[in-house]
C-alpha positions in Angstrom: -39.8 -159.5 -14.1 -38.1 -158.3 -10.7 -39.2 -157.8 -7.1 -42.3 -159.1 -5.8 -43.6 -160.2 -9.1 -40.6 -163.0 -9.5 -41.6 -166.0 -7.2 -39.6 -169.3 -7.5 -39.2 -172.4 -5.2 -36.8 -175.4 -4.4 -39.0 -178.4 -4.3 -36.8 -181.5 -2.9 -38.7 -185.1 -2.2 -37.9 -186.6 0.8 -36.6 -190.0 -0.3 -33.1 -189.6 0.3 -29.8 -187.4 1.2 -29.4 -184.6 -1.1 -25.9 -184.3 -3.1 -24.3 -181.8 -5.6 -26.5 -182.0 -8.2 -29.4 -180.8 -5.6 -27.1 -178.1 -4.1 -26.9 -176.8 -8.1 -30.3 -176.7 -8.6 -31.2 -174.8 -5.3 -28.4 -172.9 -6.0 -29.1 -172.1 -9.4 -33.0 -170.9 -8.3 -31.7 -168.7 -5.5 -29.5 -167.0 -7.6 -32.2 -166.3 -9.9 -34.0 -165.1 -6.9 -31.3 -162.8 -5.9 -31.0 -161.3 -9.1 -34.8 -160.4 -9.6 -34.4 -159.3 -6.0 -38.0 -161.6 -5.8 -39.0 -164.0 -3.4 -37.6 -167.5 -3.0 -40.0 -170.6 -1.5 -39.1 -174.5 -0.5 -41.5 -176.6 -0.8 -41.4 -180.4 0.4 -42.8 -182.6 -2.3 -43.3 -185.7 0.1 -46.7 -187.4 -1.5 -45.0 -190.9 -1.8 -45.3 -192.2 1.5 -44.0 -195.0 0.9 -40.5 -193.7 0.2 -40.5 -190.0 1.8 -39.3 -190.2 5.7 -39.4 -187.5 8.2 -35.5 -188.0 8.7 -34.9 -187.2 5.2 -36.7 -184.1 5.6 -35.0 -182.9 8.2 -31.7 -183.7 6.7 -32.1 -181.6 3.6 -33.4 -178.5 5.9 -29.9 -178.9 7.2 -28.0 -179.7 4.2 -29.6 -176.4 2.7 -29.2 -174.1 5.7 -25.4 -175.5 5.7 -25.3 -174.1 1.7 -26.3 -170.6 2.9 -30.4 -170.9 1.8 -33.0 -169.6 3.5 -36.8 -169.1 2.1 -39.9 -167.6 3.4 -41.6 -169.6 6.3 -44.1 -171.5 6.3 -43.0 -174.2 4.1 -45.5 -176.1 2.0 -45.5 -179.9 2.3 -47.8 -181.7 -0.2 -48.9 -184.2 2.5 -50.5 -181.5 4.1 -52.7 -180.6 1.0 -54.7 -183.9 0.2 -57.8 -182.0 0.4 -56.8 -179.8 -2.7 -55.7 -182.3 -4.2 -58.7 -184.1 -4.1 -61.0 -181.4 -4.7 -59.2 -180.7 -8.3 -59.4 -184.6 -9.2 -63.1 -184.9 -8.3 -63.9 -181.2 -10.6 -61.3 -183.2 -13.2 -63.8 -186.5 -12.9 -67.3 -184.4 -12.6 -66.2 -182.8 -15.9 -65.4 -186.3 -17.6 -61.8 -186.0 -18.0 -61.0 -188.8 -16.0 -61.1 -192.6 -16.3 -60.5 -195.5 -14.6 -57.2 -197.5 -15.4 -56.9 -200.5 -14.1 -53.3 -201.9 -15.6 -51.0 -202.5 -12.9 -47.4 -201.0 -12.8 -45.8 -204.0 -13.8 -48.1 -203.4 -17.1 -46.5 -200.4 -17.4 -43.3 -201.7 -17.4 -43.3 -204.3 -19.3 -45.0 -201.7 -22.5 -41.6 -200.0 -22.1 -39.2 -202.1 -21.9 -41.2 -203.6 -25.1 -40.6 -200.0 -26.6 -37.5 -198.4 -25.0 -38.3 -195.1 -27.1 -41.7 -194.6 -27.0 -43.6 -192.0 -24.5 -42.3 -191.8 -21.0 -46.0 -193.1 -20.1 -46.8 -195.8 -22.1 -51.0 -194.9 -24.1 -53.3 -196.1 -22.7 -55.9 -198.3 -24.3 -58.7 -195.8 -22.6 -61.9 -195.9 -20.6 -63.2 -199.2 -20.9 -66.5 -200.7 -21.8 -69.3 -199.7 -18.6 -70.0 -203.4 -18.1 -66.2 -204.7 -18.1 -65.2 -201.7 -15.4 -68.1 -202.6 -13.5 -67.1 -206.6 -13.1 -63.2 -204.9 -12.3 -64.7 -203.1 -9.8 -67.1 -205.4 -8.3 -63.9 -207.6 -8.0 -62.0 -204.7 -5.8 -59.3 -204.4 -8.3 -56.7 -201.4 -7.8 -57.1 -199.0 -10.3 -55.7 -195.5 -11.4 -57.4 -192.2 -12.3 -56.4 -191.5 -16.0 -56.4 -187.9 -17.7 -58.5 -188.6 -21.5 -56.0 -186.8 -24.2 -59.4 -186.9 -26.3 -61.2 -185.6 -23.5 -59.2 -183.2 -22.5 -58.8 -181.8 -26.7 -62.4 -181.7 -26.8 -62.8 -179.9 -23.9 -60.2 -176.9 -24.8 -61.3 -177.4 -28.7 -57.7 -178.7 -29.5 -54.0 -178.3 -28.3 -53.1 -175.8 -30.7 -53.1 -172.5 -28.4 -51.0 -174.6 -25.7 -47.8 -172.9 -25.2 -45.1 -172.7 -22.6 -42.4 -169.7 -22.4 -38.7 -171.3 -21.8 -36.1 -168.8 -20.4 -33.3 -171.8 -20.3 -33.3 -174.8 -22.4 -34.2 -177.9 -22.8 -32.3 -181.2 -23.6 -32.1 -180.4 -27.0 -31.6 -176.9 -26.7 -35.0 -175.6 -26.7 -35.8 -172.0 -25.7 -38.4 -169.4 -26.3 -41.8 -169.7 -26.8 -42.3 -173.6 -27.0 -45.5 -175.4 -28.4 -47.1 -177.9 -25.6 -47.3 -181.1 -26.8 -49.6 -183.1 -24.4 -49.5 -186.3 -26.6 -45.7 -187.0 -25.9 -46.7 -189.1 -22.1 -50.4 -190.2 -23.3 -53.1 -190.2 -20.9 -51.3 -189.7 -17.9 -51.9 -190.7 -14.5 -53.3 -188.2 -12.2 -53.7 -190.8 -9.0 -53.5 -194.1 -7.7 -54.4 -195.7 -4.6 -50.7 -196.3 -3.3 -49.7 -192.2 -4.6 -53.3 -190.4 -3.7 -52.1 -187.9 -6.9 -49.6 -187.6 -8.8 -46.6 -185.2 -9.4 -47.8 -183.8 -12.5 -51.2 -182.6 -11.0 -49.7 -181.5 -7.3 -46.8 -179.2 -8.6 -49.3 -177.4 -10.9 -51.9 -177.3 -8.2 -49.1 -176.2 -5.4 -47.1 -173.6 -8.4 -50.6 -171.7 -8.3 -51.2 -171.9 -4.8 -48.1 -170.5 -3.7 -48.1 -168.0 -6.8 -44.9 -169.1 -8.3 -44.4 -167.3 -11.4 -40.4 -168.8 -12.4 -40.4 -172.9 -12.2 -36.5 -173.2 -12.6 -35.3 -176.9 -12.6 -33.1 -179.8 -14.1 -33.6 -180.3 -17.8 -34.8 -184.2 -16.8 -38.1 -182.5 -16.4 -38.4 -180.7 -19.6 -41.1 -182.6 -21.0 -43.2 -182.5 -18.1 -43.9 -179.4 -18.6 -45.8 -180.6 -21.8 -48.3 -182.2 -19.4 -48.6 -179.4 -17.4 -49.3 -176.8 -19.2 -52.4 -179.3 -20.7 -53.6 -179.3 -16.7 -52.9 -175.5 -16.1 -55.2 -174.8 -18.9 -58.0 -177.3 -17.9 -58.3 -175.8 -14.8 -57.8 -172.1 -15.2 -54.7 -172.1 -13.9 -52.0 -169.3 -14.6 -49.1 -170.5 -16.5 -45.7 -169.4 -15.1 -42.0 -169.1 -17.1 -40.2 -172.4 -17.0 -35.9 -172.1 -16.7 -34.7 -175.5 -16.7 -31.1 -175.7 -16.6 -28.3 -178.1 -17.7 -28.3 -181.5 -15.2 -24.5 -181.6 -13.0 -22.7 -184.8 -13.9 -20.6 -186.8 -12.5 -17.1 -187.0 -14.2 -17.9 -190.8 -15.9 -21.0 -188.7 -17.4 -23.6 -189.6 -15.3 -26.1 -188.1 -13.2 -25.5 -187.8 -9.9 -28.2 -189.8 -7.7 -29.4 -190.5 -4.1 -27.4 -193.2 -3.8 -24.0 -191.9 -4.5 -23.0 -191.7 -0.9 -19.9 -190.3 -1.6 -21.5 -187.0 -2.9 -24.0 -186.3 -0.7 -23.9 -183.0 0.9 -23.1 -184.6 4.6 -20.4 -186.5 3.3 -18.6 -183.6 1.5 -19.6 -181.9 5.0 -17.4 -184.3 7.4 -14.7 -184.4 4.8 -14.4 -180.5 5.2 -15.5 -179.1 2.2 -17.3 -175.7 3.0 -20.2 -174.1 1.8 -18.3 -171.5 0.5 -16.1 -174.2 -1.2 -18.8 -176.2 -2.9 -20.8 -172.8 -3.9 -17.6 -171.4 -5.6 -16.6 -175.3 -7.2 -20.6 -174.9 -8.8 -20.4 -171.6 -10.4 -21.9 -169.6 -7.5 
């Protein structure tokens, strides 16, 4: 796929600097770009307003103009798109699809640090009796909007036809024409109170929207696109390639992180690296 008909994006949150490992990935999809001679996007995933800030934002425009980006204007911000958003999750709860949850995160935490290697979201118990969410709600508990695996199966008559086509690999090397397993993360969250939805359910949502039709990222989200491919197909929703690429480490092994100052791109900027440096030092 070339030209018009290759669409990817960049899709930094606003929480903190960006560093080299955000430089490779935006590198890496505007190279892709380039090659396909298609049309590159950025896109500002800023739903958590409780850690995105409009300094941050404006940093990483900088940091990425600095590395020789540009994309097609305007850019889509996520806090701009609530009412999508919550159009989708009220079809998603008019259809049955959705229940109330009302464990708290600490809940969630403690199921995984009681099971280190289960699903990246802990199961769910499921919807519970009508009388015992009632008293819950009656008591103005917090609670989350749930997506029912078994809803969900019954709806599409199984998981079986749920695939995903992978161009790069994933952690373990996976490539080619991957079967979706939606059961890996449970019943996943969709939306809470504090995070109106979440990322799983904006980024398919916004991939559509904006016609995306190459989702090139970091191998850490590999398996979400497990989970996404379940919500492309509940809601008719056009499934594009995924190329997730290997993660840049740091040389003790680890990924690099928002809060290793020493490698964010302003730092390496006022100790006179150049974007020409650090594209050549990452492959590019």
């Amino acid at each position: 796929m070339t030209g018009a008909d290759f669409v990817t994006r960049f899709a930094p949150s606003p929480t903190g600097r960006l560093h080299r490992g955000h430089a490779f990935s935006a590198l890496t999809a505007r190279e892709a770009t380039r090659r396909a001679g298609g049309r590159f996007l950025l896109r500002i995933e800023d739903i958590d307003a409780g850690r995105c800030r409009p300094e941050f934002e404006a940093a990483l425009l900088e940091d990425l103009r600095w590395l020789g980006l540009s994309w097609e204007e305007p850019v889509t911000r996520q806090s701009e798109r609530a009412a999508a958003y919550a159009r989708t999750l009220q079809s998603l709860r008019d259809r049955g699809l959705l229940y109330r949850c009302f464990r708290t995160r600490k809940d969630s935490l403690e199921d995984i640090s009681r099971a280190p290697h289960g699903p990246a979201e802990p199961l769910a118990p499921g919807p519970l009796p009508t009388g015992e969410e009632a008293r819950l709600l009656a008591r103005g508990l917090p609670f989350a909007w749930r997506l029912s695996l078994a809803a969900a199966r019954e709806a599409l008559g199984g998981f079986s036809n749920l695939a995903f086509q992978e161009e790069g690999a994933g952690p373990e090397g996976q490539h080619g024409l991957i079967a979706a397993d939606p059961g890996l993360a449970g019943d996943v969250v969709l939306a809470r109170k504090d995070l109106g939805v979440s990322y799983h359910l904006a980024v398919v949502i916004d991939d559509a929207a904006q016609g995306v039709t190459h989702v090139i990222r970091g191998e850490d989200l590999f398996a979400a696109a497990h989970v996404q491919r379940l919500l492309q197909a509940l809601l008719d929703l056009p499934t594009p390639i995924y190329r997730h690429h290997r993660l840049l480490l740091r040389p003790d092994g680890k990924r690099f992180a928002k809060r290793d100052t020493a490698e964010i791109l302003a730092d390496l900027r006022a100790r006179g690296v150049t974007p020409e440096g650090l594209r050549a030092k990452l492959g590019f």
